[in-house]
N, C-alpha and C positions, 0 to 999 in steps of 0.2 A: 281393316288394315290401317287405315287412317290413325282410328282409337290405339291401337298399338303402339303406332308412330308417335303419337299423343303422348301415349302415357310413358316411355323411355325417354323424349325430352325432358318430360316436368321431370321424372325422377336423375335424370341425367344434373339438370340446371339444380335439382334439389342435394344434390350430391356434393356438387362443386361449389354450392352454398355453403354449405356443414365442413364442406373440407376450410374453404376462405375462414369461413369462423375460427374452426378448430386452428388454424395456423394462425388466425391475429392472437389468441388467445394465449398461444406458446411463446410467439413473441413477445406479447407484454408481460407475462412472465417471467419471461430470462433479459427483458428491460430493467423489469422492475429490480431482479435478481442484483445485476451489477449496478446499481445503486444503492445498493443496501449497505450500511455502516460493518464496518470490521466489528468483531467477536467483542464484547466485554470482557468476558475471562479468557485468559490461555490456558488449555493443560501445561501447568509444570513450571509457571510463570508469574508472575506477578503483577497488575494492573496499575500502573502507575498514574495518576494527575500532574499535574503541571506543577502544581507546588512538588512532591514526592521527586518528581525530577531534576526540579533544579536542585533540591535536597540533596539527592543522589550527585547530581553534577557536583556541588558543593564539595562530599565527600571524595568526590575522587576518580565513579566509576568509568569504567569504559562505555562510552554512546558508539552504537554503531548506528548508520544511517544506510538503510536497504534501498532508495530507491536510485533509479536511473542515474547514470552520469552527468545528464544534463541539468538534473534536479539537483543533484547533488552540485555541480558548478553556480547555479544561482545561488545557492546558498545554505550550508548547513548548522546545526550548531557547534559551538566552537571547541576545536579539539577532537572532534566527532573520527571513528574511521569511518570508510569508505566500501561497504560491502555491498556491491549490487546485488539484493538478492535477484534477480532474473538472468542471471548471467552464473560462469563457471568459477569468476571466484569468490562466492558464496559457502561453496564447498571448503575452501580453506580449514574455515571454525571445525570441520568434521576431521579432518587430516593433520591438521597440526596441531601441536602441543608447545607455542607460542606463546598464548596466554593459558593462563592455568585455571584452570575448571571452575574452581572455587572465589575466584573471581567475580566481582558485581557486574553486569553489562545489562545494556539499557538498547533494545531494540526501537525504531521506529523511522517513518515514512512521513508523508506530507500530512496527513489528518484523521479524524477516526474515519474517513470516508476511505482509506486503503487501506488491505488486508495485509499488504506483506510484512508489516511487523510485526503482526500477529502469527504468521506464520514462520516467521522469521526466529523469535521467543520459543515457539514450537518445536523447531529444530534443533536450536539451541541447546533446550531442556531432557531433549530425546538423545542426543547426543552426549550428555553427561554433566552438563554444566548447572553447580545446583542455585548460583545469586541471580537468575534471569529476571530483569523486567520489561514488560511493554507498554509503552506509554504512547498509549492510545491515541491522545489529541496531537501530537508529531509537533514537526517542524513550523507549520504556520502559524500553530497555538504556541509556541515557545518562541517564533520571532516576534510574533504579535503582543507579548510580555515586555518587549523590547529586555529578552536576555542573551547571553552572547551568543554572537553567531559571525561566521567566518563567508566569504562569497570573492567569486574572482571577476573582478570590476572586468577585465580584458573581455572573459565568457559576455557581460550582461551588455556591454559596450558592440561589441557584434551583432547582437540581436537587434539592438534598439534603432528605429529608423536614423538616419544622416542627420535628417532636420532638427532634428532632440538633442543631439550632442553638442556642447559646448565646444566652440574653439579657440 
């Protein structure tokens, strides 16, 4: 009876070993997962570099900048709209007939470490719009260029401790 006892522990403890493994294993998987750099290509889109973009800026296109409000209030580039992709007015570009399809537009996010311009491009392209481009390296590789960029001093002035501010 003993040995029984025995052997349902160890296979017990051996179980819940294999299980602990198999669950660290998923986790560093889906770790690893959301650090993984955005797509190179877009279906239906165009891949744009930092020079190609300011090109583009140069010319004229529309910049639309997907990420959050907050991101977007420290600073985007200049002229840029304001499309949260994670939010409801993302959908706009799908309903309205505002801008015209044919149209250049330059999707992008903080860096190639986020997806949503990528996906952003995606939607775009699927949706009907045939000048799309995504330019991958975003907003910190184009302020880092020191090229224009817009930001609302009042937003970054809130954030920053007391002691940092000038009076």
């Amino acid at each position: 009876m003993k040995k029984g006892l025995r052997m349902k522990l160890a296979f017990s403890l051996v179980s819940t070993s294999v299980i602990t493994f198999v669950i660290s294993i998923l986790i560093s998987l889906v770790s690893t997962a959301s650090m993984a750099e955005s797509p190179i290509k877009v279906v239906g889109a165009t891949t744009v570099d930092l020079v190609a973009a300011k090109k583009l800026f140069d010319a004229g296109s529309v910049f639309i900048d997907v990420r959050d409000t907050r991101a977007w209030s420290y600073g985007h580039i200049e002229g840029a709209v304001h499309l949260d992709f994670n939010s409801d007015e993302f959908v706009i570009l799908y309903v309205s007939d505002a801008l015209d399809r044919e149209t250049p537009i330059v999707f992008y996010c903080d860096s190639a470490l986020g997806a949503t311009g990528a996906m952003a491009a995606f939607f775009a392209s699927s949706w009907g719009y045939k000048n799309v481009y995504y330019f991958r390296e975003g907003y910190y590789s184009w302020m880092a260029s020191d090229h224009p960029v817009e930001f609302n001093v009042a937003t970054i002035e809130q954030e920053l401790p007391s002691s940092l501010l000038v009076e």
